[in-house]
LOGU-228730 format. One record per atom (N, C-alpha, C, CB): residue in three letters; x, y, z. Coordinates in steps of 0.001 Angstrom, whole numbers, plus 500000, padded with zeros to 6 digits. Glycine has a CB too. Layout:
BEGIN
ALAXYZ
...
This chain:
BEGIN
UNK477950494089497520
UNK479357494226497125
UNK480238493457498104
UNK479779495723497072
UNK481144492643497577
UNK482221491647498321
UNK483284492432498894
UNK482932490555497323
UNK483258494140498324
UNK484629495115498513
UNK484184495809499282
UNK485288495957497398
UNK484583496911500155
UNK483764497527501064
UNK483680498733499743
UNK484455497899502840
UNK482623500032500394
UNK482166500710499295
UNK483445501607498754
UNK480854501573499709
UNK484618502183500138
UNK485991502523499912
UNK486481502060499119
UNK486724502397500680
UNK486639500769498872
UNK487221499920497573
UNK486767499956496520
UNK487249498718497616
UNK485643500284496522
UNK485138500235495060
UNK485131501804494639
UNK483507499476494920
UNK485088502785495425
UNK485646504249495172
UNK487164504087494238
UNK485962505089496880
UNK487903503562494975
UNK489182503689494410
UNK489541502508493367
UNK490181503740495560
UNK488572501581493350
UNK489012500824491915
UNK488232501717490696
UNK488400498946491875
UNK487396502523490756
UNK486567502990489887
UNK487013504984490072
UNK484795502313490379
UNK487856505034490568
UNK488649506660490740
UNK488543506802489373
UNK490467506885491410
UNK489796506177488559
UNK490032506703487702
UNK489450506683486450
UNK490874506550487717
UNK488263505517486693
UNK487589505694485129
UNK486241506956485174
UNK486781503867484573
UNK485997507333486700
UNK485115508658486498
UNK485651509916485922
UNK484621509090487755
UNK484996511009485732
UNK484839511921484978
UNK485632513043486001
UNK483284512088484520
UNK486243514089485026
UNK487107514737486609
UNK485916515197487907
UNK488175516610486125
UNK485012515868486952
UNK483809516710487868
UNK483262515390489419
UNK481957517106486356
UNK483140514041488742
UNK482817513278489469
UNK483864512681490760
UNK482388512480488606
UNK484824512963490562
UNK486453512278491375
UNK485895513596492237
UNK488648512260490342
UNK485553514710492277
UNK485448515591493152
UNK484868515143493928
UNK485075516582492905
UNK483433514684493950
UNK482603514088494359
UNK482835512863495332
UNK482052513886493391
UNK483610512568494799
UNK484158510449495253
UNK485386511237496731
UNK485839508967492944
UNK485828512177496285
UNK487396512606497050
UNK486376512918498475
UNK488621514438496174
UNK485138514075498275
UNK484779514443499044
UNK483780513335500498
UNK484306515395498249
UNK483843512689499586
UNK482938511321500124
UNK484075510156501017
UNK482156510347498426
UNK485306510163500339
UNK486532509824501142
UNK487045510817502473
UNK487678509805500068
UNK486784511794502431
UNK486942512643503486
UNK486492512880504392
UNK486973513357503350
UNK485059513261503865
UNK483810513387504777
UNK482404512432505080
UNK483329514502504333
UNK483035511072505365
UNK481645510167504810
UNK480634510281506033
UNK482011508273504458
UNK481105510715507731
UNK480115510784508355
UNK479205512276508136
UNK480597510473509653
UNK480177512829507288
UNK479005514168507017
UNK477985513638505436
UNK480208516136506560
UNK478434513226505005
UNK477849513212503504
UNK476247512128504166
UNK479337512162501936
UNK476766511049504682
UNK475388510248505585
UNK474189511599505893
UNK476108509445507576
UNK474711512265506283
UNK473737513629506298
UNK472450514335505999
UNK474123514204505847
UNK473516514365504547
UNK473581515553503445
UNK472142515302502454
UNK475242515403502369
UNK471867516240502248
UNK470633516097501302
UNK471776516210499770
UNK469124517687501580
UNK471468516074498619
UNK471949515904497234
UNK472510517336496817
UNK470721515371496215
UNK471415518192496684
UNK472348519777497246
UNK473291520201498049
UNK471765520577497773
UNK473348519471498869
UNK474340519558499987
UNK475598519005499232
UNK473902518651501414
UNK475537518266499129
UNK477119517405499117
UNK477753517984497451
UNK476834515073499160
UNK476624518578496954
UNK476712519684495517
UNK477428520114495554
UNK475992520680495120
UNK476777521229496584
UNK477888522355496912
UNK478770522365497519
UNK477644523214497343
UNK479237521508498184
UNK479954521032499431
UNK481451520724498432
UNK479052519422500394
UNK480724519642497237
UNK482161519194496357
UNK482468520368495187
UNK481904517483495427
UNK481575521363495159
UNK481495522392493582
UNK480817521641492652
UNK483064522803492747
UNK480212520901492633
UNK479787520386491063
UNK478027520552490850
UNK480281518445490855
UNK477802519775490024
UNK476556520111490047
UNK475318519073490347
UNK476444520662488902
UNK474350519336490677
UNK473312517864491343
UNK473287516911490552
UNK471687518031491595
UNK472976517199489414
UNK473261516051487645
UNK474515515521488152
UNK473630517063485616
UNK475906516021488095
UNK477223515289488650
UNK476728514164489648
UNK478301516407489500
UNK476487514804490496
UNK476171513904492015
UNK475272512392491319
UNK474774515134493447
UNK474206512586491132
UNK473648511083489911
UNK474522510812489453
UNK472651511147488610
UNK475261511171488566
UNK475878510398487370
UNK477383509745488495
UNK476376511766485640
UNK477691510253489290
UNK478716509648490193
UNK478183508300490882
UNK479120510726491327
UNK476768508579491713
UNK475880507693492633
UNK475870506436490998
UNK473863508720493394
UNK475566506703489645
UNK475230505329488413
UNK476056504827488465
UNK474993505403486925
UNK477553506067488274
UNK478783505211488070
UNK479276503847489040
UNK479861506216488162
UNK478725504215490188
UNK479352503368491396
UNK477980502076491322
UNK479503504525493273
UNK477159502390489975
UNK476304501274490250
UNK475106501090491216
UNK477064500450490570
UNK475308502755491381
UNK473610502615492082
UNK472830503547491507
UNK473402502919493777
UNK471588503268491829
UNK470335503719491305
UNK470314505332491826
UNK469004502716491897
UNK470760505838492867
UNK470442507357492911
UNK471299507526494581
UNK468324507796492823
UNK471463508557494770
UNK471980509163495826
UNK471192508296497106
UNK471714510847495716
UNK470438508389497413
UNK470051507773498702
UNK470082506401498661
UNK468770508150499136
UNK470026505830497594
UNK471061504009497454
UNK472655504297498198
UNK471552503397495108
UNK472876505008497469
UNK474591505430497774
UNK474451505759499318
UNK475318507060496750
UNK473832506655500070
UNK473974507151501239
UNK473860505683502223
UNK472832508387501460
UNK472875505234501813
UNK472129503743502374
UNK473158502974503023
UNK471460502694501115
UNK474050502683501299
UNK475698502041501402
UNK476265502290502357
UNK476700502425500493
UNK476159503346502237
UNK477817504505502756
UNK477234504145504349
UNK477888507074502144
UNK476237504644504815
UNK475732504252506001
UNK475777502778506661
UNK474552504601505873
UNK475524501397505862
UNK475695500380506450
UNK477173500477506590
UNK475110499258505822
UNK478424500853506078
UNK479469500477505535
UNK480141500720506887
UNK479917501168504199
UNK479964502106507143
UNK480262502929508655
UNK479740502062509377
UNK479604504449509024
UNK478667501710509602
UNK478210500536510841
UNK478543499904511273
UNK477609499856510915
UNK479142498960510209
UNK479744497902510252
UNK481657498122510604
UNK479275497257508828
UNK481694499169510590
UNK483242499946510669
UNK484232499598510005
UNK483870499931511835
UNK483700498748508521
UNK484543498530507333
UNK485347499430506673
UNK483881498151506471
UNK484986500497507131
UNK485695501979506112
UNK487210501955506361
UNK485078503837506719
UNK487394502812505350
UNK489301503418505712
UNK488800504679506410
UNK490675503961503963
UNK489476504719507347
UNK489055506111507753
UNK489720506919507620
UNK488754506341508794
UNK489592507475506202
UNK490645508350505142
UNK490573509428506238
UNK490058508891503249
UNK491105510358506910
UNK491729511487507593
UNK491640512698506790
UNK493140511218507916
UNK491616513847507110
UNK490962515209506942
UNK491479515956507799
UNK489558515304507078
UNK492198517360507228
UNK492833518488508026
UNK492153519702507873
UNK494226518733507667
UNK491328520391508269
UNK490267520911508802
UNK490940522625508828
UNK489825520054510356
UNK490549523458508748
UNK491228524462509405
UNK490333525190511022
UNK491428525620508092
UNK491445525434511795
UNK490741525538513342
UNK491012524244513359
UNK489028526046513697
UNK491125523132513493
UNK491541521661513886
UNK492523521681514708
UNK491956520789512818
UNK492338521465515953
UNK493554521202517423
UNK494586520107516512
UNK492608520114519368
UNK495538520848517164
UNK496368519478517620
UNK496249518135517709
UNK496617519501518576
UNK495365518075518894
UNK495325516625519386
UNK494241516442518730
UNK495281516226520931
UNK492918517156517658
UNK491993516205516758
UNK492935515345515438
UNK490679517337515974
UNK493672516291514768
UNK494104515632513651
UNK495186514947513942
UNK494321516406512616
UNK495837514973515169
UNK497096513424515458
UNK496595512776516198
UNK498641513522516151
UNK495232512385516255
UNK494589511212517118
UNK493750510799515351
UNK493262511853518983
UNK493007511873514372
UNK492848510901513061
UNK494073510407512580
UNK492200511596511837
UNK495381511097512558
UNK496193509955511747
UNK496376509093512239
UNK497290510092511308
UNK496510509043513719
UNK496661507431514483
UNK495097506700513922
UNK496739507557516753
UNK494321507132514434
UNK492982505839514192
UNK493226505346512739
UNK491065506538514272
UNK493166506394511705
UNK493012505877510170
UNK493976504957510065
UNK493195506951508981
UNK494898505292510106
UNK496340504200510153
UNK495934502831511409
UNK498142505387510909
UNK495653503306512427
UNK495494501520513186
UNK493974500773512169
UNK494836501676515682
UNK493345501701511642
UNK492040501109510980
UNK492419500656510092
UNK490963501839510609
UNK493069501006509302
UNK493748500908507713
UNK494704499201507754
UNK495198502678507410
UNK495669499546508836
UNK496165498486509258
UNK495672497054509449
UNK496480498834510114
UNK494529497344510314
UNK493991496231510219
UNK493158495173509210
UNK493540496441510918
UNK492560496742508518
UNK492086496151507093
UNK492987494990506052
UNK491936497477506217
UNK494312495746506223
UNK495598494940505245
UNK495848494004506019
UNK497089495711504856
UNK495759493761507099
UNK496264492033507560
UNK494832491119507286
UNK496803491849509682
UNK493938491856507949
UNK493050490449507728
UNK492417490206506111
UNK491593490536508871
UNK493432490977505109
UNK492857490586503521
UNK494495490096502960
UNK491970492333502384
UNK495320490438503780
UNK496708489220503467
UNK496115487520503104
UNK497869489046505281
UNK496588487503502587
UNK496757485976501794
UNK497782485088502647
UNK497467486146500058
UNK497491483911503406
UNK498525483534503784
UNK499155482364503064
UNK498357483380504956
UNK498141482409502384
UNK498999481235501435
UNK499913481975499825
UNK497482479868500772
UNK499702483558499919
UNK500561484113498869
UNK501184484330499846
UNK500264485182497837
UNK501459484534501256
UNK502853484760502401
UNK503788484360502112
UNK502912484245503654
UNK502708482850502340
UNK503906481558502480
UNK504729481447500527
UNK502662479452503073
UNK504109481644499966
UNK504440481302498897
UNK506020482596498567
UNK502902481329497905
UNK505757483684498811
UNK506566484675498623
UNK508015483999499599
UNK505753486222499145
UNK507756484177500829
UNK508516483667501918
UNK509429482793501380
UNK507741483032502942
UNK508831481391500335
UNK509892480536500253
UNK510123480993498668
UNK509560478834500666
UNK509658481523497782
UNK510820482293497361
UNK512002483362497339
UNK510588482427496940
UNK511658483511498547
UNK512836484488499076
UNK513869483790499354
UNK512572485293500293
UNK513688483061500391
UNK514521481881501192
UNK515149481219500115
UNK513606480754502119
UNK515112480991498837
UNK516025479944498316
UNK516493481175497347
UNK515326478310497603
UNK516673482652497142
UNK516387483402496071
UNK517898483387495996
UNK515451484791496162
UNK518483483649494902
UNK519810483410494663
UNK520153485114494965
UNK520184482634492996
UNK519218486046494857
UNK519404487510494217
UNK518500488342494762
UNK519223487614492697
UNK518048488897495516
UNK516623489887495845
UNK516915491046495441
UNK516111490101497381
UNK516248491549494548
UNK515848493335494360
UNK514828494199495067
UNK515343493606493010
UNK514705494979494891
UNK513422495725495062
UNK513138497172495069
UNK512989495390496113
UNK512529497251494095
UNK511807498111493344
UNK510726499263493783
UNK511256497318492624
UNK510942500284493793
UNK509982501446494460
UNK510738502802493940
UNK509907501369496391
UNK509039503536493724
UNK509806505125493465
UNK508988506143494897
UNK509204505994491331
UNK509437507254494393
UNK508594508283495855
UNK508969507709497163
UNK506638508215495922
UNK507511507771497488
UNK507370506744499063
UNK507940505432498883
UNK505671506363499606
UNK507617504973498353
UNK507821503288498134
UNK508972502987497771
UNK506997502598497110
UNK509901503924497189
UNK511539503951497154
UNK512111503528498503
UNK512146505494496818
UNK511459504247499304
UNK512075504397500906
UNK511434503231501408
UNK511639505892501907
UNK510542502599501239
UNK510086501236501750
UNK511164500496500558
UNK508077500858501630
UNK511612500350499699
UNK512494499526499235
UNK513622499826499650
UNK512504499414498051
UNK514511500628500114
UNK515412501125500694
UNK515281500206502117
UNK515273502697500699
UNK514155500147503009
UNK513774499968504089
UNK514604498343503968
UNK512073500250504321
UNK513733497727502770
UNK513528496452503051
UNK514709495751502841
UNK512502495938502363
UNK515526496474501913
UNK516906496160501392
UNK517441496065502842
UNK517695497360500290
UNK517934496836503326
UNK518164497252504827
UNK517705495523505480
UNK516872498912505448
UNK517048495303505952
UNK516290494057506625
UNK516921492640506075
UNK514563494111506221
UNK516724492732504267
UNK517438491227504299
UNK518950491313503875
UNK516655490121503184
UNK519758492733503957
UNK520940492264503714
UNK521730492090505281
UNK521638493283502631
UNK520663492557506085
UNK521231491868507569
UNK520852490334507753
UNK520506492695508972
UNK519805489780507135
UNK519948488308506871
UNK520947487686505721
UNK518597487867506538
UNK521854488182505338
UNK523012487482504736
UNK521786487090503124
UNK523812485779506031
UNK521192487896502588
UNK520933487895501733
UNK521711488595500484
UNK520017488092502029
UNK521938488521499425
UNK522133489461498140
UNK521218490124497943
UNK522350488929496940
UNK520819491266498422
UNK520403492277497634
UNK520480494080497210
UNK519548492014497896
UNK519354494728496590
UNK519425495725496420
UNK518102496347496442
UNK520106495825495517
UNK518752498076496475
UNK516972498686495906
UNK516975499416495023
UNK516032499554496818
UNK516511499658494044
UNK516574500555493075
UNK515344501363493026
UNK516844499931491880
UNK515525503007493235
UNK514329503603492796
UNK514052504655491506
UNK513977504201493882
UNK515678503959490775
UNK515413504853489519
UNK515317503918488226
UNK516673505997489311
UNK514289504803487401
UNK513953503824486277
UNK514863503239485574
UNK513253504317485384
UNK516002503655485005
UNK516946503020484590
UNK517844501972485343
UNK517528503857484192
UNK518050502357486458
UNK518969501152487069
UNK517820499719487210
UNK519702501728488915
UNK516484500136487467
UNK515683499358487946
UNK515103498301485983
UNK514357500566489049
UNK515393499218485396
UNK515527498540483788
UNK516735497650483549
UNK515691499751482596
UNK518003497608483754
UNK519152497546483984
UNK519112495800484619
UNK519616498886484941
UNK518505496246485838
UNK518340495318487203
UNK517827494069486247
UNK517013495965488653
UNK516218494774486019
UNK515275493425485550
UNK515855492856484522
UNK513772493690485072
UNK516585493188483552
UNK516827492867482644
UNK518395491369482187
UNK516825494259482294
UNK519012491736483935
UNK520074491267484025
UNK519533489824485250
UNK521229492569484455
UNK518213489787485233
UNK517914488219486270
UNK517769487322485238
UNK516339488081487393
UNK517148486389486071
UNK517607485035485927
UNK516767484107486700
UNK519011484904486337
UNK516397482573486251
UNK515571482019487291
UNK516298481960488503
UNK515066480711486963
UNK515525481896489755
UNK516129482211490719
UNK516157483362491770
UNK516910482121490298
UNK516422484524491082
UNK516120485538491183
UNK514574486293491894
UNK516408485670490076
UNK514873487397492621
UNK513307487236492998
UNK513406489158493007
UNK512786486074494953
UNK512592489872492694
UNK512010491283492666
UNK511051491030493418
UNK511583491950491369
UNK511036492423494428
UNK509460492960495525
UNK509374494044494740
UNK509551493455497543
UNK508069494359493761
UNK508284495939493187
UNK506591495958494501
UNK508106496424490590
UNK507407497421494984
UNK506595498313495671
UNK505866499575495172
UNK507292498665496549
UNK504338499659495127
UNK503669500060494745
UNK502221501130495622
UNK503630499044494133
UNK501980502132495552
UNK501013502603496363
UNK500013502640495463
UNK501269503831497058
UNK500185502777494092
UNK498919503056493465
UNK498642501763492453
UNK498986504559492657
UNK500207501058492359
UNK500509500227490891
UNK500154500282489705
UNK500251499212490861
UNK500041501609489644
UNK499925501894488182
UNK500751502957487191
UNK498670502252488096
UNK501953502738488046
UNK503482503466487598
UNK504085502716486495
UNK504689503459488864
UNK504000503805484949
UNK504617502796484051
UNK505906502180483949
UNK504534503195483061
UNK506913503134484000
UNK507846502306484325
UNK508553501352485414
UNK508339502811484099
UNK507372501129486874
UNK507419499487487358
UNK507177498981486926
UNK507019498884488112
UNK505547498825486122
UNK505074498335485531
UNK506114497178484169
UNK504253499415485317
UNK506616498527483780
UNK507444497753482639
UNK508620497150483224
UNK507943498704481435
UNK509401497232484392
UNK510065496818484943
UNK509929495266485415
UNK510131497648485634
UNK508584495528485690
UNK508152494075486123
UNK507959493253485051
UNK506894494012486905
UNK507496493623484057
UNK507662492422482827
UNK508564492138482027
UNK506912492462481957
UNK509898493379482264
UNK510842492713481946
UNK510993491148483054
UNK512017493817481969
UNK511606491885484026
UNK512198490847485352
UNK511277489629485104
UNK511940491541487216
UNK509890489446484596
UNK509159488239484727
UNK509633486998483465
UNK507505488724484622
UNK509949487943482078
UNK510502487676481138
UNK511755487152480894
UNK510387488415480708
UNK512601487746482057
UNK513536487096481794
UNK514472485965482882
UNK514147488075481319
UNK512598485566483852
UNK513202484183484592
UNK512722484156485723
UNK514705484018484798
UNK512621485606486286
UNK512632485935487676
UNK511387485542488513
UNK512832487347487776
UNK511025485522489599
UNK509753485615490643
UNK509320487058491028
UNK510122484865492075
UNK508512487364490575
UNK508203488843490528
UNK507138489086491668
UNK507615489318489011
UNK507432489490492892
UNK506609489637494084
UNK505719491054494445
UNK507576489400495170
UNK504548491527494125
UNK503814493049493933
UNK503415493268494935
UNK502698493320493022
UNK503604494082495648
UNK502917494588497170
UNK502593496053496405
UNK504228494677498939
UNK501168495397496183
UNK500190496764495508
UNK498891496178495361
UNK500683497432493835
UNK498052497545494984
UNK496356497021495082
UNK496326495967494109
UNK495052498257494630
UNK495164495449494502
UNK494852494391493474
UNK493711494913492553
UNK494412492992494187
UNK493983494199491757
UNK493463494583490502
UNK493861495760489667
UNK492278494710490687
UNK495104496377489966
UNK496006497350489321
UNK496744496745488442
UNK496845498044490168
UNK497065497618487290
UNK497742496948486372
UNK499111496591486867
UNK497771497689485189
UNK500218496300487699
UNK501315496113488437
UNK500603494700488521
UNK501724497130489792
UNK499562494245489478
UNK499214493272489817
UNK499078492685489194
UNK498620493191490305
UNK498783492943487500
UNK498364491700486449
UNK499545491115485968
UNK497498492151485115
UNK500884491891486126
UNK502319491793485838
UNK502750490766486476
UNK503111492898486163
UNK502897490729487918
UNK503915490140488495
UNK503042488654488583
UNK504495490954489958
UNK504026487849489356
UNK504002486476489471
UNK503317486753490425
UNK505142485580489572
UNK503363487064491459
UNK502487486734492833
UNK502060488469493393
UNK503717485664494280
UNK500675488214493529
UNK500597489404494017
UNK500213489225495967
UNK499357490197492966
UNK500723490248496349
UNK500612490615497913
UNK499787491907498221
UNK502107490857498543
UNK498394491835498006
UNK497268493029497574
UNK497790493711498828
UNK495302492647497461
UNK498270495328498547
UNK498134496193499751
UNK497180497067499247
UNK499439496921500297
UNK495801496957499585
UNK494705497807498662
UNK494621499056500340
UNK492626496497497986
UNK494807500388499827
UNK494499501776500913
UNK493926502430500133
UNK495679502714501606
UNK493128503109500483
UNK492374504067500057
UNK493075505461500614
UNK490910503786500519
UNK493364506053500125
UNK494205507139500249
UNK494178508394499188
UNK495458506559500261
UNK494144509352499943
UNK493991510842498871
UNK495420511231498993
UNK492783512359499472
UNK496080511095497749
UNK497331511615497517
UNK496874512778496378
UNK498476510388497015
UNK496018513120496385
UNK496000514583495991
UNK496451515489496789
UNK494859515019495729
UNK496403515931497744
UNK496990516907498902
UNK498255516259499631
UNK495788517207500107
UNK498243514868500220
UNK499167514354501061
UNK500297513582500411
UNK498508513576501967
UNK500723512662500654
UNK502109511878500269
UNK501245511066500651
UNK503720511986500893
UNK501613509985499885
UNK501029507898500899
UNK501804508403502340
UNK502328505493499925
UNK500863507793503450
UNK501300508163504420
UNK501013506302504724
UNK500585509618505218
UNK499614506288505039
UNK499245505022505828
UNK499760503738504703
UNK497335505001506229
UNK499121503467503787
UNK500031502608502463
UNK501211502469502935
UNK500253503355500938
UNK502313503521503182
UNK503348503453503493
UNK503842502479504533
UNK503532504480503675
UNK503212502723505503
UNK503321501861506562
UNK502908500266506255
UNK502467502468507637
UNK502053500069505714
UNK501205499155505727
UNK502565498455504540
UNK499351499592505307
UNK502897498897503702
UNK504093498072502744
UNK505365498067503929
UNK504657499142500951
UNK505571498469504728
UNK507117498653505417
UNK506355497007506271
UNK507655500723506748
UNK505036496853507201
UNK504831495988508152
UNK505078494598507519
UNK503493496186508745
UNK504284494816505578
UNK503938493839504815
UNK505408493353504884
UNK503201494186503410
UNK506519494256504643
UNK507737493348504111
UNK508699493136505367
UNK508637494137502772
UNK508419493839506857
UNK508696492470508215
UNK508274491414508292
UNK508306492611509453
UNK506973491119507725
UNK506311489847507727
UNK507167488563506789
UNK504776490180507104
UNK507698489376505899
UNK508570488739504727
UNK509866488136505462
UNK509049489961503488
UNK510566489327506216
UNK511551489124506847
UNK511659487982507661
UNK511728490054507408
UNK510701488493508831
UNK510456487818509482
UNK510601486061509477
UNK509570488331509548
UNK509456485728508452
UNK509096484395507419
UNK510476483629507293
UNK508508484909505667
UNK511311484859506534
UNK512438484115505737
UNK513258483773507001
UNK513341485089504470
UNK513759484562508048
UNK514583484616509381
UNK514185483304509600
UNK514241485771510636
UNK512740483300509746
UNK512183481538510537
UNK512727480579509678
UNK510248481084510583
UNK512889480569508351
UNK512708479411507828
UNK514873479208507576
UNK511327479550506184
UNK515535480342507901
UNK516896480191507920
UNK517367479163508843
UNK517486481388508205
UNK516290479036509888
UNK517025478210510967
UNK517563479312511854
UNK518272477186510368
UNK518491478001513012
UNK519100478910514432
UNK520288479807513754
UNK519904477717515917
UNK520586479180512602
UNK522346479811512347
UNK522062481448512365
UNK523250479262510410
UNK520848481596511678
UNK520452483671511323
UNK520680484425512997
UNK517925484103510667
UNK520259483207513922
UNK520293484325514816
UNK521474484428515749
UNK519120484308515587
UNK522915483401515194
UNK524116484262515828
UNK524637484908514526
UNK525409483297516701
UNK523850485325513059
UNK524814486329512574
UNK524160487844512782
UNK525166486011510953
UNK522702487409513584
UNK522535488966513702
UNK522496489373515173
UNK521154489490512979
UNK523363488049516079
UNK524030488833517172
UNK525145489712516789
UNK524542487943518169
UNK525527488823515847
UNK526893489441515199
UNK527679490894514819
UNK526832489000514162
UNK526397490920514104
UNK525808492160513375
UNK525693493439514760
UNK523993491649512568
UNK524627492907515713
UNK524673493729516347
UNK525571494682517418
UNK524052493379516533
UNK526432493362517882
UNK528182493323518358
UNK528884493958517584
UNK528955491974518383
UNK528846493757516283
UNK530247495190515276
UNK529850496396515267
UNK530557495111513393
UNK528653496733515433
UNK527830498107515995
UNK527986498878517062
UNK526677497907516232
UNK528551498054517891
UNK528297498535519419
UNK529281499400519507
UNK528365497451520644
UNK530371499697518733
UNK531935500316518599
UNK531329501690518220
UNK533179499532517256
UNK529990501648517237
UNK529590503071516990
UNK528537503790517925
UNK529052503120515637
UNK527698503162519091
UNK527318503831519807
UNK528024504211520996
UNK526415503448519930
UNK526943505110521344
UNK527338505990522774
UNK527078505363523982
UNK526560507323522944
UNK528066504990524993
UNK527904503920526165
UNK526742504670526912
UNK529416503629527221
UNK525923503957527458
UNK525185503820528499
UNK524342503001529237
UNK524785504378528407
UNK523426503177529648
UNK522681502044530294
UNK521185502193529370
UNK522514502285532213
UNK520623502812528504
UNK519881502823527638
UNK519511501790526463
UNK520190503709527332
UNK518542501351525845
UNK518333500577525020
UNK519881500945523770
UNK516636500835524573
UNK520020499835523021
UNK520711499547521904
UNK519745499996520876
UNK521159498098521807
């Protein structure tokens, strides 16, 4: 497999069977225990039944549970995994806020070195000439569009964020070539981005997806910017995703800042000088 075995868990989540997603969730949680586990074990461990456990191990395209373990074992070796995080009960303190730090610096690193730098660059200079920037997010990813709005309207950009379906219908519907949408995505398979995005593509725009690849979002837009996480939002909120779309769209910033030239950086001395009237004097960072 070209994907690590995490990836192929979560491109294949949703076409398993519910009994089997039990199975797949528990294997995201616990993969140095499941390496373990005899086939009974990880049975009872997820509730289902040993027949389940096979028909999960076919689905993923292997021949039987100890193919799968085999996987799962080189995969860890090699320290390709997400190291999806787990809250335990009896779990200190300092075990489960030292896993959200590792999973997240692991996770992290996964999403830069599968960035595209030639979809970077490509996004980057449609930003830079964009007559209009939107951007698009609901839930979590609202607040990363919120975020990002924030970032380029301090570069003397036009834009906005919309995280409700109608304004964000509204939005797409009213571009134009020129124009450029970031729809933000944790799972990309939210229908109404989804449909959002083919309006906005329809009617001119550069449609930029920071979401997994191979999600239906991704088949939408003009350029995709794969943020593929493996993440159990059954219990939690996108936590690490989250991050990983806020770094993806500094990189954007960033890009576009460089390619503005010297002039960007006396308007965001500027910027920072009309501010200074609202903080509190001291000798402390700004």
């Amino acid at each position: 497999m070209n994907r690590s075995l995490f990836d192929e868990l979560r491109v294949h989540m949703d076409q398993l069977r519910r009994s089997e997603q039990k199975v797949a969730r528990f294997v995201l949680r616990h993969p140095e225990e499941v390496i373990l586990m005899r086939i009974t074990d990880l049975a009872s461990e997820a509730q289902v039944s040993e027949p389940t456990v096979i028909r999960f191990c076919r689905a993923m395209n292997m021949a039987g549970f100890q193919e799968f373990k085999l996987k799962l074992a080189q995969m860890m070796a090699k320290g390709s995994q997400y190291a999806q995080f787990s809250v335990n009960d009896g779990e200190s303190v300092a075990a489960f806020s030292h896993g959200i730090f590792d999973s997240t610096i692991d996770t992290l690193a996964q999403v830069r070195d599968r960035l595209d730098n030639d979809a970077l660059g490509q996004a980057i200079a449609a930003l830079v000439v964009a007559n209009r920037v939107e951007f698009y997010g609901y839930g979590a990813s609202g607040i990363v569009a919120a975020d990002a709005q924030h970032k380029f309207f301090r570069l003397q950009i036009q834009s906005a964020a919309h995280s409700d379906p109608h304004m964000q219908t509204m939005s797409a519907a009213t571009l134009k070539a020129g124009d450029v949408v970031v729809a933000i995505s944790q799972t990309g398979r939210t229908r109404a981005l989804v449909s959002s995005a083919k309006t906005a593509v329809k009617a001119g725009a550069t449609v930029i997806g920071l979401c997994p690849s191979d999600s239906p979002l991704s088949r939408e837009v003009t350029l995709t910017l794969p943020v593929d996480v493996q993440e159990d939002t059954e219990i939690y909120i996108p936590m690490t995703s989250r991050i990983a779309h806020l770094l993806t769209i500094d990189v954007l910033a960033v890009g576009v800042a460089k390619n503005r030239g010297p002039q960007i950086s006396g308007q965001l001395k500027a910027i920072k000088k009309s501010l200074g009237a609202l903080r509190v004097s001291g000798n402390g960072p700004n």
